[in-house]
C-alpha positions as CSV (number, residue, x, y, z in Angstrom):
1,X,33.9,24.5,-12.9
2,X,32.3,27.6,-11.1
3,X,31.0,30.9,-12.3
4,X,34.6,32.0,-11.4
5,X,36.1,29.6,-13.9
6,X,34.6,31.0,-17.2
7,X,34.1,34.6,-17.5
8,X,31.0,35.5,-19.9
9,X,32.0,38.7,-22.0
10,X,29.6,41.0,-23.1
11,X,29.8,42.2,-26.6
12,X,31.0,45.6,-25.6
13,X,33.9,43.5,-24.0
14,X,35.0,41.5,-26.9
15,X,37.0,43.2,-29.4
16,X,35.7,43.3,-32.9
17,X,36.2,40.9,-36.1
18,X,37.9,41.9,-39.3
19,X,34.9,42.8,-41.7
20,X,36.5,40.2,-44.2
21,X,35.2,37.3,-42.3
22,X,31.9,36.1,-43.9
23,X,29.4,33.7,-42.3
24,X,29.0,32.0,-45.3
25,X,30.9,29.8,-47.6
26,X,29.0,27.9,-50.0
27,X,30.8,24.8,-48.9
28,X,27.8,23.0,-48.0
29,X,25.9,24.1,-50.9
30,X,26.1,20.3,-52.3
31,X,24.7,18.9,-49.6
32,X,27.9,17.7,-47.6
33,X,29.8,19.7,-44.3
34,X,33.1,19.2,-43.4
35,X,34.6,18.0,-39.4
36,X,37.1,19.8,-37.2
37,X,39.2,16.9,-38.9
38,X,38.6,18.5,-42.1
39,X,37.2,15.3,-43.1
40,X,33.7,16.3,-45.4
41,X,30.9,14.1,-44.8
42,X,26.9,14.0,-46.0
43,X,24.6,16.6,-43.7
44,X,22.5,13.5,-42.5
45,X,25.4,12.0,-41.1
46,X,24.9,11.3,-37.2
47,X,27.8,13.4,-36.4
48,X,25.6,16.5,-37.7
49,X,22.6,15.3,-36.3
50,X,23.8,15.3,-33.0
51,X,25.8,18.9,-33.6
52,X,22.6,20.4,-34.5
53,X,20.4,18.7,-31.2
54,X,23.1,20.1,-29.3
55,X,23.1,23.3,-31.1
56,X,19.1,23.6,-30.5
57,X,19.7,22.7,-26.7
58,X,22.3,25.7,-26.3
59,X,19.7,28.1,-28.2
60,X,16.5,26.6,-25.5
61,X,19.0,27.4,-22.9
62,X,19.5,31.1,-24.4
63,X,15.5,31.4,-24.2
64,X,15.5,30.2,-20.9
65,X,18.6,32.7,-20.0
66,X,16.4,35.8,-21.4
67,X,13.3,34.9,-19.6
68,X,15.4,34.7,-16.0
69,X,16.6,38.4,-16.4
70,X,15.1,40.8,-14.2
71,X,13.8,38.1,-12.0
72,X,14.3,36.2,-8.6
73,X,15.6,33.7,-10.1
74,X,18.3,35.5,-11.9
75,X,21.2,34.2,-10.1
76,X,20.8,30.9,-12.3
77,X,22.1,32.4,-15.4
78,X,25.7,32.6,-14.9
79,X,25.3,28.5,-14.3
80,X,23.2,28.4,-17.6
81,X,25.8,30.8,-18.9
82,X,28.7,28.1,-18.7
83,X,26.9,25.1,-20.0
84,X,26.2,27.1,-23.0
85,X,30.2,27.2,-23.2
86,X,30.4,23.6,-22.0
87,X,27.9,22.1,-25.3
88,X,30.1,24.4,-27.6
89,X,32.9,22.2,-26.1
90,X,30.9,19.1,-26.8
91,X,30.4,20.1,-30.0
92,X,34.4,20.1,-30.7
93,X,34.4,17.1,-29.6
94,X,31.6,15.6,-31.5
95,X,33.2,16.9,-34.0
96,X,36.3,15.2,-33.9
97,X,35.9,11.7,-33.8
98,X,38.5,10.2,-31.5
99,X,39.9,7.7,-34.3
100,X,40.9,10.6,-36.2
101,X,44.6,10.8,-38.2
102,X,44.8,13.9,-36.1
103,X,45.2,13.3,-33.1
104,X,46.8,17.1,-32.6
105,X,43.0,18.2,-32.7
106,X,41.6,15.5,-31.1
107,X,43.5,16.4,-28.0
108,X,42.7,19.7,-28.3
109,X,38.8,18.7,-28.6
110,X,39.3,16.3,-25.5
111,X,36.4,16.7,-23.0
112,X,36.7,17.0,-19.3
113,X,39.3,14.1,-18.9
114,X,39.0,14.5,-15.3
115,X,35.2,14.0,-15.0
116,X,35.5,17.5,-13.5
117,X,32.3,19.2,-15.4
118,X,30.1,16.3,-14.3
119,X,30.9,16.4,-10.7
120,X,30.4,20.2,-10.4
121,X,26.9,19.6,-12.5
122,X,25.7,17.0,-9.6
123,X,27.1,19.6,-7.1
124,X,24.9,22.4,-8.7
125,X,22.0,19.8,-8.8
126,X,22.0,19.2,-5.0
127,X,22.8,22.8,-4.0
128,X,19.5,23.2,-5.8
129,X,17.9,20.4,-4.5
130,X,18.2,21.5,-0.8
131,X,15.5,24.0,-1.0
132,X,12.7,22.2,-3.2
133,X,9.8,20.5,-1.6
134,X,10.1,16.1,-2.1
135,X,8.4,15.0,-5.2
136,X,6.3,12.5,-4.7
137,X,4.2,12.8,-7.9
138,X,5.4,12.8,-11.4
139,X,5.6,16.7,-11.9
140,X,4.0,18.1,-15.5
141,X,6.4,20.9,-17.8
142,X,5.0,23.4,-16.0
143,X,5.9,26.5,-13.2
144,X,5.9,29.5,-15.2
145,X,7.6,30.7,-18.4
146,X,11.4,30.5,-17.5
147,X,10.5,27.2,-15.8
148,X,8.5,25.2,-19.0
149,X,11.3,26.9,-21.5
150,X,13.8,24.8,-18.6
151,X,11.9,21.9,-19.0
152,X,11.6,22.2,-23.1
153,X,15.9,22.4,-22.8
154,X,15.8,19.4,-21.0
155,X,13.7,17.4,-23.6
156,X,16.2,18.4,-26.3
157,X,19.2,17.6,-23.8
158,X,17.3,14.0,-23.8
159,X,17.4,14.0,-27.5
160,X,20.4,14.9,-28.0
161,X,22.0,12.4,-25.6
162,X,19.9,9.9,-27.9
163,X,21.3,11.4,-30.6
164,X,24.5,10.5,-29.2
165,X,24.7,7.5,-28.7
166,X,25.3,6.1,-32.2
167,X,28.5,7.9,-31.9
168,X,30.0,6.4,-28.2
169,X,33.1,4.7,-29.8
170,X,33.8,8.5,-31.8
171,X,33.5,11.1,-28.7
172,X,34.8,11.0,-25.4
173,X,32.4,8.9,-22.6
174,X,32.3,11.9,-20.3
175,X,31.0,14.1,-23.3
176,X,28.1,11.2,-23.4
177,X,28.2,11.7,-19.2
178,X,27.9,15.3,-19.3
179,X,25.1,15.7,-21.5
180,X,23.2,12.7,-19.4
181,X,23.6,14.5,-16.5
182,X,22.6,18.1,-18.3
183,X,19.2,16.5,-18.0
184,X,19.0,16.3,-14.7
185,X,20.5,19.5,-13.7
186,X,17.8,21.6,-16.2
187,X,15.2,19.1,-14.4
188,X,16.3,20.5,-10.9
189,X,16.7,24.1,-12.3
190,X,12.8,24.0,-13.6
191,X,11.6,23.4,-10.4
192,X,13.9,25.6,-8.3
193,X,12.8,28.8,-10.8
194,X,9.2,27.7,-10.2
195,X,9.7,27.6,-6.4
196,X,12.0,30.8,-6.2
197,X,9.7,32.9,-9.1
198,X,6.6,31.6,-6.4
199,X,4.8,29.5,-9.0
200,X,2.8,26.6,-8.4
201,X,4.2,23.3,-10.2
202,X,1.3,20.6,-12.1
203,X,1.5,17.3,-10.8
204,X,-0.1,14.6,-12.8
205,X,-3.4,13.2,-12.1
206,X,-4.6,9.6,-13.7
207,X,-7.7,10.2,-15.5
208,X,-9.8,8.9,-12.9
209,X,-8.6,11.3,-10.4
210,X,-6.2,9.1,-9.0
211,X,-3.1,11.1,-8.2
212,X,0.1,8.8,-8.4
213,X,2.9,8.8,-5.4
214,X,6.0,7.5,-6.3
215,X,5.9,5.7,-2.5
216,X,2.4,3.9,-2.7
């Protein structure tokens, strides 16, 4: 998985949808949603809690997307570009609990069999890694704007790997490996906008004045 593997399309780029295709359907309008499966369950069901953490992670990544443009740390977005397309994937698969009657959709919906996206994540994390000064305090959200929106995605990415965790037996373990991992990335990324955007990261200080370091 590289920028080269997925091309983002602009809208200019993608061709039109028929006007007869409405974004609502009043399905839902009792309370219940329905699966990939086509199997209808309540809205508080864990399956939609953790679609709609993951949904909220891709839309903190679009924030974090739109205040990168027209900066030095730009050339971060096409990365952030592709995990957007990555948690839509997650989402199918979420979506289609692996013990479904169809298995047609759950192969279709299978996620990263090879362990491919999580390998190229922890080779994006040190790429990133080379060029940031050693941590050895416990660093505050912090570093500027793109960098704390960063660190707000990777809250919710924490969230929703809790979220998802209730469902490990109904979605594929390197779905549950990605997301894990998504943390760490959007960690690494915070601090390499802060550093490349020239902004000073907070490290925390005990109340007393004591600053902590992770080697004392």
């Amino acid at each position: 998985m590289s920028e080269r593997d997925i091309q983002i399309k602009s809208p200019d780029e993608v061709k039109s949808y028929p006007a007869t295709i409405k974004v609502y359907t009043r399905t839902g309008d009792k309370g219940a949603s329905a699966l990939f499966t086509g199997e209808r369950r309540s809205k508080d069901d864990a399956v939609f809690e953790a679609l709609g953490t993951s949904d909220e992670l891709s839309s903190m990544i679009g924030l974090a997307i739109a205040h990168l443009e027209d900066t030095s740390a730009k050339p971060l977005i096409p990365r952030l570009e592709i995990i957007q397309c990555l948690l839509q994937d997650v989402g199918s698969n979420i979506a289609t609990p692996v013990g479904s009657k169809s298995q047609a959709k759950v192969k279709r919906t299978r996620f990263d069999a090879d362990g491919h996206h999580c390998t190229t994540l922890e080779t994006w994390i040190d790429e990133l890694s080379e060029d940031l000064p050693v941590h050895r305090s416990f660093i505050l959200p912090s570093g500027g704007l793109a960098a704390s929106t960063l660190h707000v995605a990777r809250t919710i990415c924490r969230r929703t790997e809790r979220s998802l965790v209730p469902l490990m037996e109904d979605i594929d373990k390197e779905a549950f490996m990605f997301v894990n991992r998504l943390s760490d990335f959007l960690f690494v990324a915070a601090r390499w906008v802060a550093m490349k955007q020239g902004v000073t990261e907070k490290i925390y200080v005990h109340h007393k004045g004591r600053v902590t370091e992770f080697d004392k």
